[in-house]
N, C-alpha and C positions, 0 to 999 in steps of 0.2 A: 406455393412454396414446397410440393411435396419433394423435389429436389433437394433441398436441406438436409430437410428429414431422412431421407436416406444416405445423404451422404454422412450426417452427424452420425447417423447411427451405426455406418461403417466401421468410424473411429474408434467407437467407442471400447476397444480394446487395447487401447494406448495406453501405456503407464506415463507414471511421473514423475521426477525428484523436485526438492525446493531447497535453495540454500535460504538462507534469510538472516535479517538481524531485528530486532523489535522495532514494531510499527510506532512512532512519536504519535501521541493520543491518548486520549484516556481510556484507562484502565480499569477491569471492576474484578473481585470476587466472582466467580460463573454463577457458584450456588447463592448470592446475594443476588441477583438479579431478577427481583419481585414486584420490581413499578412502582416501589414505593421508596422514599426518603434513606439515605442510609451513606457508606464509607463507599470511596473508590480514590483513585490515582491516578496521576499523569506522569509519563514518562519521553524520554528524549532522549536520545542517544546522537552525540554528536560525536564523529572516529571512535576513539576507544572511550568516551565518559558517558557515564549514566547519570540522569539527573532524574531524582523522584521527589514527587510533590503528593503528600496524602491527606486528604480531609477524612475527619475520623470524629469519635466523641470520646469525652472521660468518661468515668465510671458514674459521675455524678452527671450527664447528663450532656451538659455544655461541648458544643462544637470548639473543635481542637483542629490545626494541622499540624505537619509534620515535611523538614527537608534532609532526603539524604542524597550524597553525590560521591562517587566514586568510579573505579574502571572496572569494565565488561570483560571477561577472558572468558575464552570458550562458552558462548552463551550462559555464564554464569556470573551473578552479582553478589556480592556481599559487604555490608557497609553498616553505621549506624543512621539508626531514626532520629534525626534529632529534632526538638522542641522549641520553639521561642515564642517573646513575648513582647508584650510594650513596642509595638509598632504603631504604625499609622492608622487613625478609624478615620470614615466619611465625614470631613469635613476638619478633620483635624490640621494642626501645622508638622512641621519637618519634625518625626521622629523615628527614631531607628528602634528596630528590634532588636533583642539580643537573648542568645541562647543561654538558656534555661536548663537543659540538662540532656536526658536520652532516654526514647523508651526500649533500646537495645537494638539491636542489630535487627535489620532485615536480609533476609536470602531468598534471591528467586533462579530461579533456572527456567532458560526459556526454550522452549519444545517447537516454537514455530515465530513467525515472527509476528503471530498475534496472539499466541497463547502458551503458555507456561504454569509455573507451581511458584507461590511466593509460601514464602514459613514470617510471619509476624511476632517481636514478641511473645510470648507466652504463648502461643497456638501451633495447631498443630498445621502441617504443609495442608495448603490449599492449588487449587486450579484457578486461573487467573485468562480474562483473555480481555482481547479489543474491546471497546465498546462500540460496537457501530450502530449510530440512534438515527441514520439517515438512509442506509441501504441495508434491504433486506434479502431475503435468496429470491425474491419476487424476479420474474422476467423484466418487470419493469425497470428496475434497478441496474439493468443491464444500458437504459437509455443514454444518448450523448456522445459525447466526441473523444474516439476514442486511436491512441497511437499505438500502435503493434509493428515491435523492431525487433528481429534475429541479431540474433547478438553469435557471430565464428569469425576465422577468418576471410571467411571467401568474400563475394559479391552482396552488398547489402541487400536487406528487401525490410521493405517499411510496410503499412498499411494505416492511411489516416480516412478513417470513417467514421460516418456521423450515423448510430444505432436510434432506429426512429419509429419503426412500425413492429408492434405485435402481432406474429401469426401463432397458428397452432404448434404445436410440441412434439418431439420424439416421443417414442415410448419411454425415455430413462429422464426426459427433458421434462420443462413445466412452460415453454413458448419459443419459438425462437425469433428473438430481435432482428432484424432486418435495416440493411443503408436502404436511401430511398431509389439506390439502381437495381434493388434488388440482387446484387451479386454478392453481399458479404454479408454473413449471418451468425450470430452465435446465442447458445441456450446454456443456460445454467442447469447441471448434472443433478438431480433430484435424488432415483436408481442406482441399482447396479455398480460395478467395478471402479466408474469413474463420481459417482457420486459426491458433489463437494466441488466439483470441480467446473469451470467454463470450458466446452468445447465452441469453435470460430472455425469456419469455413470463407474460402474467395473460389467463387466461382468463376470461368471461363464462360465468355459469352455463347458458347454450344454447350452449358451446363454442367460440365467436367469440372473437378476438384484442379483446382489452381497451386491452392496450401491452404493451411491450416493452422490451428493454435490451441493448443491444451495449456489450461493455467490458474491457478487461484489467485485469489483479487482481495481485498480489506477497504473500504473506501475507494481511492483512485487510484491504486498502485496494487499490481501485478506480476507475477511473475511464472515463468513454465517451460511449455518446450514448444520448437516451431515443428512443421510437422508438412512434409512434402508433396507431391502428387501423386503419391502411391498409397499416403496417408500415415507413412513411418515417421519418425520424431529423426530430425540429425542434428541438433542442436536447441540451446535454450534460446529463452528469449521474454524479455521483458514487456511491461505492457503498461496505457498511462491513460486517465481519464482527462483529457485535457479541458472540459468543457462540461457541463453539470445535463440535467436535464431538462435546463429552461436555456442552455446556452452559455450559462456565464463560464468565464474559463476560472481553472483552479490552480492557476500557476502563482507565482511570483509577481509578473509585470503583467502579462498581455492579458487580456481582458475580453478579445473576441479571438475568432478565425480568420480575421483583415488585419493584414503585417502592413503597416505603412514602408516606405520605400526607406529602410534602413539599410546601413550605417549611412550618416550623414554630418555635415558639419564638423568637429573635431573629433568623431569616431574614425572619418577618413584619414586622418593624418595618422592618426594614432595605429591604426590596421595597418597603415606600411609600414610603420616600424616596425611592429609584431611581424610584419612577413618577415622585412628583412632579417628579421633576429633570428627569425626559424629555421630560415636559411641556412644563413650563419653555422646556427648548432648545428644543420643536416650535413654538414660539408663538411665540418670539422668533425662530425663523428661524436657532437656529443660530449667531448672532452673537456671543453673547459664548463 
């Protein structure tokens, strides 16, 4: 695989921008993050609404949560904490909780889409980011099935490969994961200028740089630039782990890499309609 290796390391003077909005997951304090028992949060952004959920303690010791919801502008939030009680315990019948009061406002501002500053209550701003308890910057972590789409106007270009063998590493790398055709490769950036970051390579079956991919990742989602045969960035481009590293998929429905013969049955009838409608809108422009 010494082929990689020098092509990775080509790259490796590619920059990068990242748009982003917060990753939906749980959330911790940075400097809380000791292995041991303690507060964190979960968040969720769905279009413009933030939804936070925080497990916390009082002052007297007892486990407390905490819901606040409001809207997101310019990667920034601000909302109250609020408190309740008298809910539901294991094994209890129908009872509803009801809010109890406020521990005051929370503000966070988010810097990436895994990491940010939250200010709590009574304290002073802290750094706040992802919590990721299943992947680490390990090569390994790179394993599974993975989708890479250029996102411009022109001609599409996808890439679905399955990351499955560890070989050796760049000098700025720490392995580079390999498909089992050996022609599509990528290492996580240790070193150096791109540091933090995944560089991905596709090679042409005479060895030559195909394209490429510079991009950061959080669990199973991605995002970066594509990156051409000369090895220049000309646009971004998104990236999806569809498939874990024993194979299960992490979507919504589908559960392998084997699509049965869909649409079928009442899906069929239903997708002519939808053509025709589409139609429709394209002819008339849209207008109605």
């Amino acid at each position: 695989m010494k082929k990689f290796a020098l092509t990775l390391a080509a790259l490796a003077c590619t920059s990068a921008a990242y748009a982003f909005m917060p990753q939906a997951g749980t959330w911790i304090v940075t400097s809380e993050n000791n292995g041991q028992p303690g507060r964190g949060f979960g968040l969720d952004v769905q279009d413009s609404t933030l939804v936070m959920q925080m497990y916390a303690y009082q002052a007297n010791g007892n486990p407390t949560f905490y819901l606040s919801a409001g809207q997101i502008s310019n990667d920034q939030y601000s909302a109250p904490l609020n408190e309740y009680s008298g809910g539901r315990y294991f094994g209890s019948g129908d009872r509803n909780g009801v809010q109890t009061g406020s521990a005051g406002n929370v503000a966070i501002r988010f810097t990436s889409g895994t990491t940010g500053f939250i200010t709590f209550p009574g304290e002073a701003e802290k750094a706040i980011s992802r919590y990721s308890f299943g992947y680490s910057s390990a090569a390994s972590s790179l394993r599974g099935i993975w989708l890479f789409s250029r996102l411009d106007s022109l001609t599409p270009v996808s890439d679905f490969v399955q990351l499955s063998t560890i070989t050796s590493g760049t000098s700025t790398g720490n392995g580079v994961v390999v498909s089992a055709d050996g022609r599509f490769g990528c290492e996580q950036q240790v070193s150096g200028s791109l540091a933090g970051t995944v560089l991905c390579v596709r090679l042409t079956t005479s060895g030559a740089l195909e394209r490429g991919y510079q991009f950061v990742y959080s669990v199973n989602d991605g995002d970066g630039l594509y990156l051409n045969s000369s090895g220049n960035a000309t646009s971004i481009a998104v990236m999806r782990r569809l498939g874990n590293t024993a194979g299960t998929g992490t979507g919504v429905l589908i559960k392998s890499d084997t699509a049965d013969d869909e649409p079928a049955g009442p899906a069929q009838t239903l997708i002519g309609q939808l053509r025709s409608r589409i139609e429709q809108l394209s002819q008339a422009g849209l207008s109605d």
